[in-house]
TIPAMI-813745 format. One record per atom (N, C-alpha, C, CB): residue in one letter; x, y, z negated. Coordinates in nm, 4 decimals. Glycine has a CB too. Layout:
BEGIN
   code          x          y          z
      a          X          Y          Z
...
***
This chain:
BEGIN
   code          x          y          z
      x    -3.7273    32.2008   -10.9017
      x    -3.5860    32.1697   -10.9041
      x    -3.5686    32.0197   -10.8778
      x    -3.5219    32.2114   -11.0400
      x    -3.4820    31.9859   -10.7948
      x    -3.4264    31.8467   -10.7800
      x    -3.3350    31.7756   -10.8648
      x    -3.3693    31.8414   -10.6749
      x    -3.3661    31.6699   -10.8899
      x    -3.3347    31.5699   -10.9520
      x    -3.1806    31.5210   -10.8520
      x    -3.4761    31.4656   -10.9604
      x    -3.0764    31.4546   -10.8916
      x    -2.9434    31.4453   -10.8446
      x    -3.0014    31.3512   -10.7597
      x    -2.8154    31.4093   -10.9399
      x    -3.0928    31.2194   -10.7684
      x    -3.0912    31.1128   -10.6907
      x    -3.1455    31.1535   -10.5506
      x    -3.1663    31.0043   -10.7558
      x    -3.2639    31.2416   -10.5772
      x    -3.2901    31.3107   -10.4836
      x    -3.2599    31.3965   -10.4106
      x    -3.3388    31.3312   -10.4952
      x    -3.1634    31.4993   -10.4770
      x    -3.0747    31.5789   -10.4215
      x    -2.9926    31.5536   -10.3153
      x    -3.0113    31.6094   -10.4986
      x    -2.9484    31.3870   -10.3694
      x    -2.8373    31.3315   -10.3023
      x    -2.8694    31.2643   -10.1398
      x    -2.7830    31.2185   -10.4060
      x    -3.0465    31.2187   -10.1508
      x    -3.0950    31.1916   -10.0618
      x    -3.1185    31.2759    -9.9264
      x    -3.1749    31.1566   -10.1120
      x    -3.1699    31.4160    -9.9760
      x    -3.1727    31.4872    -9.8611
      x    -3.0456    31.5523    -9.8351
      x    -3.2759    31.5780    -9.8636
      x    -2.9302    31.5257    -9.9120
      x    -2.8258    31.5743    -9.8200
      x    -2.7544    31.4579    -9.7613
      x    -2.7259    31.6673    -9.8904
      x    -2.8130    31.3690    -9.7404
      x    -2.7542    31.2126    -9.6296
      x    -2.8086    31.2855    -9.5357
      x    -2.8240    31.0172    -9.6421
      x    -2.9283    31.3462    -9.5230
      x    -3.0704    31.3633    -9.4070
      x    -2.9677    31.4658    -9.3370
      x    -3.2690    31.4451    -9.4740
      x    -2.9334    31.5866    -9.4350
      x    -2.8828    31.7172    -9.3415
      x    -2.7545    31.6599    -9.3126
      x    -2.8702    31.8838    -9.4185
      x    -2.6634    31.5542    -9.3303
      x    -2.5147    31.5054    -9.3120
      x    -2.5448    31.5053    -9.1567
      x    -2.4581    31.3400    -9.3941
      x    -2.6524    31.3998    -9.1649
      x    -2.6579    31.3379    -9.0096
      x    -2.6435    31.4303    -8.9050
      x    -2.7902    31.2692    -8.9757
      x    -2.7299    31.5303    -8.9380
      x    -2.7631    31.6888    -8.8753
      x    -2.6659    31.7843    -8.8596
      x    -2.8548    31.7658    -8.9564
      x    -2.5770    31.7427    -8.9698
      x    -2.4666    31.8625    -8.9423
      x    -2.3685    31.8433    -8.9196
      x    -2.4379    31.9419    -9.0198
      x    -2.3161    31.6576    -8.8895
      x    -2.2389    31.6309    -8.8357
      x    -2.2294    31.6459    -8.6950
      x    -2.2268    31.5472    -8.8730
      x    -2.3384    31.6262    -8.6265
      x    -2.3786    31.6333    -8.4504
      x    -2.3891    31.8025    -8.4484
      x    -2.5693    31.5356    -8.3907
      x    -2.3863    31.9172    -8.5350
      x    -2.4402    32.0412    -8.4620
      x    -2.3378    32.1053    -8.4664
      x    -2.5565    32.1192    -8.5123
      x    -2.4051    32.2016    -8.3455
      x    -2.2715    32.3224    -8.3024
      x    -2.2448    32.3869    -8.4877
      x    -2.3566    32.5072    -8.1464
      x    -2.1678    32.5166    -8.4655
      x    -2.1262    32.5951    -8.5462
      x    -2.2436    32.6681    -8.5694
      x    -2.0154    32.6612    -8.5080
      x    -2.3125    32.7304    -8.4638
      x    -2.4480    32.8343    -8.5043
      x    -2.5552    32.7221    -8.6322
      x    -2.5708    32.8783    -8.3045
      x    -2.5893    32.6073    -8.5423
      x    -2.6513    32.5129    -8.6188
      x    -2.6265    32.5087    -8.7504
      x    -2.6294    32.4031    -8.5760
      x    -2.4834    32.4844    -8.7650
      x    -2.4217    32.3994    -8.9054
      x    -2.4558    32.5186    -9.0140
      x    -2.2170    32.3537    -8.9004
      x    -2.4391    32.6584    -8.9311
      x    -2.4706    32.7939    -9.0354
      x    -2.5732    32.7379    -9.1185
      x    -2.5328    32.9482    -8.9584
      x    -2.6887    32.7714    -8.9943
      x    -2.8539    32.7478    -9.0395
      x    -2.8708    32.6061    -9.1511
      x    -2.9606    32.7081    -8.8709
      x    -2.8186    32.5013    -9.0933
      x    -2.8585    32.4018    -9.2249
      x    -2.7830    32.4627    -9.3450
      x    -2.8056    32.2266    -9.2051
      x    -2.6529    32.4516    -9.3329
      x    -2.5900    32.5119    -9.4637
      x    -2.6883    32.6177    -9.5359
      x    -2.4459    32.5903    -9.4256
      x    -2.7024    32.7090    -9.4512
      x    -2.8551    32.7973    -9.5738
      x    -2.9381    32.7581    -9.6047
      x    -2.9408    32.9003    -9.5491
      x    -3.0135    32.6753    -9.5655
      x    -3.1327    32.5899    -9.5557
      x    -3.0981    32.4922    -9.7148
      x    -3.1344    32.4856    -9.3789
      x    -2.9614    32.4141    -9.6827
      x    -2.9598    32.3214    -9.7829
      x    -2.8822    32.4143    -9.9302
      x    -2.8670    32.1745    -9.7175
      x    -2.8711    32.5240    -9.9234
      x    -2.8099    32.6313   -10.0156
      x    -2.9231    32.6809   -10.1172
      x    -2.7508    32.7625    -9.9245
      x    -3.0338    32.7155   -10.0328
      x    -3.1585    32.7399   -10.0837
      x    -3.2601    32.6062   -10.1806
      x    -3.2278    32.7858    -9.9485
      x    -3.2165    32.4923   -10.1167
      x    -3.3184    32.4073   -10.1766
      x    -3.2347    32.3317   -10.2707
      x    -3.4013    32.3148   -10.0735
      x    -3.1063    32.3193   -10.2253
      x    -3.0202    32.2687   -10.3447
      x    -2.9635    32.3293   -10.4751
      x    -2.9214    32.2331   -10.2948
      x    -2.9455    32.4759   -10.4261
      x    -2.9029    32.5666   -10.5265
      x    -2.7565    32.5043   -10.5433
      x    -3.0031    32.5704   -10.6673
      x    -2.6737    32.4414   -10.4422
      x    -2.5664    32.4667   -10.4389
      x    -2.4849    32.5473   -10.3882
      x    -2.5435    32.4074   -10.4260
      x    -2.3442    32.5542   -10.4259
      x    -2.2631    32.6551   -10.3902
      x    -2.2133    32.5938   -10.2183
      x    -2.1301    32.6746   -10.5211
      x    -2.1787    32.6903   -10.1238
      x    -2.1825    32.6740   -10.0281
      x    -2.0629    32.5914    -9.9827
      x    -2.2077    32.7770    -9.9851
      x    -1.9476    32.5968   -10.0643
      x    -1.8301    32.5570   -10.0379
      x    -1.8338    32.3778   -10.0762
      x    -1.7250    32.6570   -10.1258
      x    -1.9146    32.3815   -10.2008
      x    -1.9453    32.2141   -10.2314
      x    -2.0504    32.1662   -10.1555
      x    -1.9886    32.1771   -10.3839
      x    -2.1276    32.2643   -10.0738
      x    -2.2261    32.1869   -10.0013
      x    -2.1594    32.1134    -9.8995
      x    -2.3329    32.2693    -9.9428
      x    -2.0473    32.2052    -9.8184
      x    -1.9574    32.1691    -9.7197
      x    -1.9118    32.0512    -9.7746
      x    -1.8517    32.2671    -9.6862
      x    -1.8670    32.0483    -9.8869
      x    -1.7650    31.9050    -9.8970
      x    -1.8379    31.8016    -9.9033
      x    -1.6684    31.8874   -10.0216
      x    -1.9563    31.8401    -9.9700
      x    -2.0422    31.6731    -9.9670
      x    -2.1301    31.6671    -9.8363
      x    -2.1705    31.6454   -10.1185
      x    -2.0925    31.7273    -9.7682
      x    -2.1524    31.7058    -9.6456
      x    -2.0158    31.6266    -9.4808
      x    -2.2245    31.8914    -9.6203
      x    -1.9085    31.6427    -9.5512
      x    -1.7985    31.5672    -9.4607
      x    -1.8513    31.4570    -9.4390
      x    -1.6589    31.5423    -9.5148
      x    -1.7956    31.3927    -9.3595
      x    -1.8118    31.2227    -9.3401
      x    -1.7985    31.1023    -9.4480
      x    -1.7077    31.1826    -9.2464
      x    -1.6513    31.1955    -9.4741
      x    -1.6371    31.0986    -9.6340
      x    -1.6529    31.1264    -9.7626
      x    -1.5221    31.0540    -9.6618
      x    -1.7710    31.1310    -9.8037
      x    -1.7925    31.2508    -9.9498
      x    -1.8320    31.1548    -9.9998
      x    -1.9001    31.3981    -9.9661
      x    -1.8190    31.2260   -10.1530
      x    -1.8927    31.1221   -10.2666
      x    -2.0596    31.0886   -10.2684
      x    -1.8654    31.1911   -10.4169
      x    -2.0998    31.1174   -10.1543
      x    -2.2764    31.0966   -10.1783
      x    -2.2358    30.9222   -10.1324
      x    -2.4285    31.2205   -10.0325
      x    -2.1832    30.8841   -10.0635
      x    -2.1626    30.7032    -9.9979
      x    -2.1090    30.6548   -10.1331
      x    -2.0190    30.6634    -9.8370
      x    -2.0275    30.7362   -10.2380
      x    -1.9469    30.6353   -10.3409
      x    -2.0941    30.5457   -10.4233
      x    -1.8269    30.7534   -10.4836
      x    -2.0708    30.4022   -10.4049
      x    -2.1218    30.3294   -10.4705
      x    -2.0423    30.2945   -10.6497
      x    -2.1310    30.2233   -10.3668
      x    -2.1669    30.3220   -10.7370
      x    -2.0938    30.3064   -10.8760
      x    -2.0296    30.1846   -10.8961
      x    -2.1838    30.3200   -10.9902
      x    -1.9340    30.1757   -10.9364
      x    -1.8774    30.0388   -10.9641
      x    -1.8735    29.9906   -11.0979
      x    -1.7483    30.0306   -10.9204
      x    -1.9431    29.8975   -11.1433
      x    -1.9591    29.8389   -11.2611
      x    -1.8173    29.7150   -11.3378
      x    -2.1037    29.7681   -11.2267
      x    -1.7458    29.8267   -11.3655
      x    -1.6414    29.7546   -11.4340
      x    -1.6899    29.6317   -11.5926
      x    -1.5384    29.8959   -11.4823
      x    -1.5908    29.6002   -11.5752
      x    -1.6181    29.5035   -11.7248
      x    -1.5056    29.5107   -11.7682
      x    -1.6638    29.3396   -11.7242
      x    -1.4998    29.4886   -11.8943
      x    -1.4196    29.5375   -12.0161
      x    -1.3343    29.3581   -12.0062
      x    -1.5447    29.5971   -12.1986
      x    -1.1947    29.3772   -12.0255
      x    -1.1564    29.2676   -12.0402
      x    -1.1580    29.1909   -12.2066
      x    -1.0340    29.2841   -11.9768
      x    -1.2098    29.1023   -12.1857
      x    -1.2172    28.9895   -12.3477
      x    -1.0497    28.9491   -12.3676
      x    -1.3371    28.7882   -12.3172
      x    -1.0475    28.9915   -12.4971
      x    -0.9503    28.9338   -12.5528
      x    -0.9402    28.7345   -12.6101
      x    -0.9459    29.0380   -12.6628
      x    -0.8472    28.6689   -12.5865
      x    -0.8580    28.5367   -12.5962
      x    -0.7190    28.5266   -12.6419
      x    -0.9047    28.4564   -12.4692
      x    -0.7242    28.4585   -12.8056
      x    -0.6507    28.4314   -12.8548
      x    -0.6391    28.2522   -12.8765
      x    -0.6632    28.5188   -12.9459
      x    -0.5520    28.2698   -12.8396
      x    -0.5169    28.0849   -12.9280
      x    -0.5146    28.0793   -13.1180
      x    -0.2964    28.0205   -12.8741
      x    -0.4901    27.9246   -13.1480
      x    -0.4502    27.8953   -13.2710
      x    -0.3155    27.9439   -13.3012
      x    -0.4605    27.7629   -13.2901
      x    -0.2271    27.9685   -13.1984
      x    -0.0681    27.9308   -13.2504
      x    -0.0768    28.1446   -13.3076
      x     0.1041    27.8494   -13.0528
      x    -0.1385    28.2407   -13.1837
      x    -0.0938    28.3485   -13.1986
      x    -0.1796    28.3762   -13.3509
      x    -0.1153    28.4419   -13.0637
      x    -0.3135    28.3085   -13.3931
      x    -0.3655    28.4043   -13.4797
      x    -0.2962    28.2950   -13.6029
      x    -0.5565    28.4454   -13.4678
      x    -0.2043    28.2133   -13.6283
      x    -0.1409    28.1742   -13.7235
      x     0.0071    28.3117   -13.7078
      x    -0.1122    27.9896   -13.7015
      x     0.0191    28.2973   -13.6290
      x     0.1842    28.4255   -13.5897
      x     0.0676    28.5612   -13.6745
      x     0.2467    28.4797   -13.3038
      x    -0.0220    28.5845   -13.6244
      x    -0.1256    28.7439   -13.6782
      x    -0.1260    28.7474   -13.8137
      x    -0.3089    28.7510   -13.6373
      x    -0.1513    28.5818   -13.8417
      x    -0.1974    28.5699   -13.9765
      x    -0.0459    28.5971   -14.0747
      x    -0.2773    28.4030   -13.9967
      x    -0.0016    28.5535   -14.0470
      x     0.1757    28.5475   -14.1128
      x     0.2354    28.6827   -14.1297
      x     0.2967    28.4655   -13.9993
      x     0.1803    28.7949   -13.9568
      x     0.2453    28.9218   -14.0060
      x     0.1457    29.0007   -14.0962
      x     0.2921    29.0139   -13.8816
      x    -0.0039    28.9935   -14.1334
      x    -0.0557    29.0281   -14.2337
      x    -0.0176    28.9712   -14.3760
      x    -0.1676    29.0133   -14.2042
      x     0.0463    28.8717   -14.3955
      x     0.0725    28.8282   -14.5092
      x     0.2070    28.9018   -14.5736
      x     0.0798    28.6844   -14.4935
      x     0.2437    28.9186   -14.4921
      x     0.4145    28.9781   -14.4901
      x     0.3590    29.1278   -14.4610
      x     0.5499    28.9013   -14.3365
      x     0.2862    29.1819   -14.4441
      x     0.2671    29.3220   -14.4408
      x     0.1447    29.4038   -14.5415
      x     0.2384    29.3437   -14.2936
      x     0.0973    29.2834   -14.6082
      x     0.0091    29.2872   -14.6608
      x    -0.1508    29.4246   -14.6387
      x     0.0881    29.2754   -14.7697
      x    -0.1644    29.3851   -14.5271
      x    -0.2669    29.4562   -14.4625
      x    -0.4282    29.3947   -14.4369
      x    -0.2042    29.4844   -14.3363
      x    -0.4136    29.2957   -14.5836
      x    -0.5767    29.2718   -14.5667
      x    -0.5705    29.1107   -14.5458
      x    -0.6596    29.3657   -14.4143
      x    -0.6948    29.0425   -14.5371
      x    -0.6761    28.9295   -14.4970
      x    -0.6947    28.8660   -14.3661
      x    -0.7268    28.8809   -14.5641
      x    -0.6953    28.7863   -14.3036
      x    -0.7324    28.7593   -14.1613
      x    -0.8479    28.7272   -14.1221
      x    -0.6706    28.6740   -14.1129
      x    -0.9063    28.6476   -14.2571
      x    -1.0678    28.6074   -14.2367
      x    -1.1139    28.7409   -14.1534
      x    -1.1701    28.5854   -14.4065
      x    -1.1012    28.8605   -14.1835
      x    -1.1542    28.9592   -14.1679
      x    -1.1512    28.9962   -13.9334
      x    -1.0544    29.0680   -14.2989
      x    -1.0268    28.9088   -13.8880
      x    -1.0029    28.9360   -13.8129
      x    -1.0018    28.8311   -13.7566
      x    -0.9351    29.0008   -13.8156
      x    -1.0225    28.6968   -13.7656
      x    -1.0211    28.5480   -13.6889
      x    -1.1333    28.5401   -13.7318
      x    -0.9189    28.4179   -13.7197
      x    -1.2139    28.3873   -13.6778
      x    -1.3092    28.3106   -13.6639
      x    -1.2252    28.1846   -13.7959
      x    -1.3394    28.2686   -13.4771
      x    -1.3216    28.1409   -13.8523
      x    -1.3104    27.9899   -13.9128
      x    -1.2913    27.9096   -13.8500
      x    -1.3981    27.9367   -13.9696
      x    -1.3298    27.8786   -13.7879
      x    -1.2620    27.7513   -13.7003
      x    -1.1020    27.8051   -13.6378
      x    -1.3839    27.7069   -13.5445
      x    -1.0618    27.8994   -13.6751
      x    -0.9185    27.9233   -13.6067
      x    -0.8397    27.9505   -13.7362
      x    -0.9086    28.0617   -13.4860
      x    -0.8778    27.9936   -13.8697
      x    -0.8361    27.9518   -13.9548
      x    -0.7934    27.8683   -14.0158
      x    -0.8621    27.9668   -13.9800
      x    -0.9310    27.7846   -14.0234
      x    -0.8794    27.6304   -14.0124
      x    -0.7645    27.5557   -13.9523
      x    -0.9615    27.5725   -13.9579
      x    -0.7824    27.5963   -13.8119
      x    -0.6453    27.5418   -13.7986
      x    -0.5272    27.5743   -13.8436
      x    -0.6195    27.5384   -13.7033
      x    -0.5437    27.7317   -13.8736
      x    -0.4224    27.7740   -13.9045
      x    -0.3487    27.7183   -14.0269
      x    -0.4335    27.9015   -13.9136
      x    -0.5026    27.6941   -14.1047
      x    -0.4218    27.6009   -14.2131
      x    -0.3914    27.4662   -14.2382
      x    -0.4636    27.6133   -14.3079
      x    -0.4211    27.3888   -14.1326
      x    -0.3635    27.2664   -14.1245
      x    -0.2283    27.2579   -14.0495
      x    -0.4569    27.1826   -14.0671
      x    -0.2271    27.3944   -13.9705
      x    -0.0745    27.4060   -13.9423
      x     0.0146    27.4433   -14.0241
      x    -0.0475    27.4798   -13.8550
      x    -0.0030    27.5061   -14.1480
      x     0.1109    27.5813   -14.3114
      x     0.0933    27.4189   -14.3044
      x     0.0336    27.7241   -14.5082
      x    -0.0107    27.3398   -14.3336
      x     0.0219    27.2707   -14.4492
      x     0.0759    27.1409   -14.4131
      x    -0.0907    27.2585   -14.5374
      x     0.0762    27.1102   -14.2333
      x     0.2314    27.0473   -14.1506
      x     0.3687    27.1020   -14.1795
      x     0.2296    27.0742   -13.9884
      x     0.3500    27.2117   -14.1499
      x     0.4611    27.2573   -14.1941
      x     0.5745    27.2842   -14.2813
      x     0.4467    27.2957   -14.1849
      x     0.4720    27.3049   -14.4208
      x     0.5335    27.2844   -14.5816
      x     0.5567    27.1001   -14.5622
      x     0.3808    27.3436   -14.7467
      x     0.4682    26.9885   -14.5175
      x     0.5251    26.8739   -14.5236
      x     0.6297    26.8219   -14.5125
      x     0.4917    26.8295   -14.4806
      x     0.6697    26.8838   -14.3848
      x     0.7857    26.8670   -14.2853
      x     0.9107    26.8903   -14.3576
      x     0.7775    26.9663   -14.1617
***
């Protein structure tokens, strides 16, 4: 039994082949690649078009990072205080705490 990577390889081989052949031809590979693939005949056809998913290259997405400032995780910090859902340490960095609290304690100055 074939492995998908390989699978995928010899049906580039029969693409080439069954794109250039008559109708009698295209029969014969289609059985040919029915038998060794143990696919169904109708998906053999499709991954055998010009534009099939055997060319899709995987695309390696990346996850977007979240980036917070001082001002929003003092605003975060304020609606946990007022909602009382825990503390923020739990959800900021110290050094952004910190600031946050040299910003209350501008603020109460003021």
């Amino acid at each position: 039994m074939m492995d998908m990577h390989t699978r995928n390889q010899y049906l580039k081989e029969v693409r080439l082949e069954y794109l250039k052949a008559p109708k009698k031809q295209k029969t014969r590979l289609l059985d040919e690649a029915v038998k060794r693939t143990r696919l169904d005949r109708k998906g053999l056809i499709k991954k055998l078009k010009p534009k099939s998913n055997l060319d899709r290259v995987e695309i390696i997405r990346r996850s977007r990072t979240a980036t917070y400032g001082h001002e929003t995780v003092a605003a975060l910090a304020r609606c946990f205080e007022i909602f009382d859902y825990g503390t923020v340490a739990e959800y900021a960095s110290e050094d952004m705490l910190s600031k946050f609290e040299r910003d209350e304690a501008e603020k109460t100055q003021e």
